[in-house]
C-alpha positions in Angstrom: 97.4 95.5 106.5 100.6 96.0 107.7 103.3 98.3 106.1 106.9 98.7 106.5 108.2 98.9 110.4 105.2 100.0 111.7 103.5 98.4 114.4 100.2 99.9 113.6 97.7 98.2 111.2 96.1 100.1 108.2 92.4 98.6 108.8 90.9 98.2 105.2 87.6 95.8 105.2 88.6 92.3 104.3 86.5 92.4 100.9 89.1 95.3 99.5 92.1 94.5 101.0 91.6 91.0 99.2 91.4 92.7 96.2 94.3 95.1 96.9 96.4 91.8 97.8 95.4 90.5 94.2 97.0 93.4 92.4 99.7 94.4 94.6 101.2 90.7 94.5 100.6 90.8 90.8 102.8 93.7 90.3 105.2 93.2 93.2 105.8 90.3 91.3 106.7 91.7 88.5 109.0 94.2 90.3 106.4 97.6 89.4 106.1 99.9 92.0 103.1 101.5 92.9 101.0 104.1 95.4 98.1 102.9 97.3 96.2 106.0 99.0 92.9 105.3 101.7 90.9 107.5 103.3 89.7 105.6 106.4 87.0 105.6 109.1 89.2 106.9 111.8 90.9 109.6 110.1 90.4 113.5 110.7 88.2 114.7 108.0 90.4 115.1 104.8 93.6 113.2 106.2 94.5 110.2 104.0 97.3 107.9 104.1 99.1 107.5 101.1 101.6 104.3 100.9 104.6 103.4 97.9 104.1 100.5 97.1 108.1 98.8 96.8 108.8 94.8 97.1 111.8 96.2 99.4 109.1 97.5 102.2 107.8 95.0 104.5 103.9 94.3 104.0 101.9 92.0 105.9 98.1 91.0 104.9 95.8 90.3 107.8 92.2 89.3 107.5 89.6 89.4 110.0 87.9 86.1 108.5 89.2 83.3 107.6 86.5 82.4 104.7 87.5 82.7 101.3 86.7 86.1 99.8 85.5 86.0 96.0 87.1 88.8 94.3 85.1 91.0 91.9 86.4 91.3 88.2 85.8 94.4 87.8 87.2 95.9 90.7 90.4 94.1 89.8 90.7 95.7 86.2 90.0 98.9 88.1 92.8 98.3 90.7 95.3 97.3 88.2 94.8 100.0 86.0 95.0 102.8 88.8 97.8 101.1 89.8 99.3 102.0 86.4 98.6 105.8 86.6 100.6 108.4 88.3 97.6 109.0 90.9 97.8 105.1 92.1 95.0 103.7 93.7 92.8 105.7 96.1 90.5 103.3 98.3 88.1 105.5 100.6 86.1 103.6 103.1 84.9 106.3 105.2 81.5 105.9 104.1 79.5 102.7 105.8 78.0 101.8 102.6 81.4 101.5 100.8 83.1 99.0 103.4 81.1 95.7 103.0 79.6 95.6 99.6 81.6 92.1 98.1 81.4 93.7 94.6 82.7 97.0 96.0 81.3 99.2 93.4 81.2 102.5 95.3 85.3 101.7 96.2 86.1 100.4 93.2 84.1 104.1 91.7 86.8 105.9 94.2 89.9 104.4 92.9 91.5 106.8 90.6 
């Protein structure tokens, strides 16, 4: 994922940020801002990036695949409604077992 002027990718596994694409172009849509925060693979241990959301900030989605990802129900509702809160949604793919499950139930558990 790309954000704003940056020329440095966010890498998120293709499974979430499908489902972060889902909900952030459902509520870009509808002009609601929103915070995205990840904790990621290659980050120093506690370090986390934290991202506002804004249809006025450039944002690019880039997938390594190219196969169609099914997106999980469940981990939708639970993106959309941290979306809604004032903590936003926190993804945390620092542990392996959390970065290619297609349902993403230990993610989608992370997402505040």
């Amino acid at each position: 994922m790309f954000y704003g002027s940056t020329a440095e990718p966010i890498r998120l596994p293709d499974v979430v940020l499908a489902h972060l694409q889902a909900v952030t172009t459902a509520r870009l849509r509808r002009g609601e801002s929103f915070i995205v925060s990840c904790r990621l693979p290659d980050a120093a241990a506690g370090h986390r990036t934290t991202l506002w959301m804004h249809a006025a900030i450039p944002l690019r989605f880039v997938f390594d695949v190219d196969a169609e990802i099914t997106l999980n129900g469940e981990t939708l509702r639970h993106f959309a409604q941290a979306a809604q809160s004032t903590a936003g949604i926190f993804i945390d793919v620092t542990e392996p077992d959390r970065r290619d499950s297609p349902a993403l139930p230990a993610a989608a558990r992370s997402v505040t």
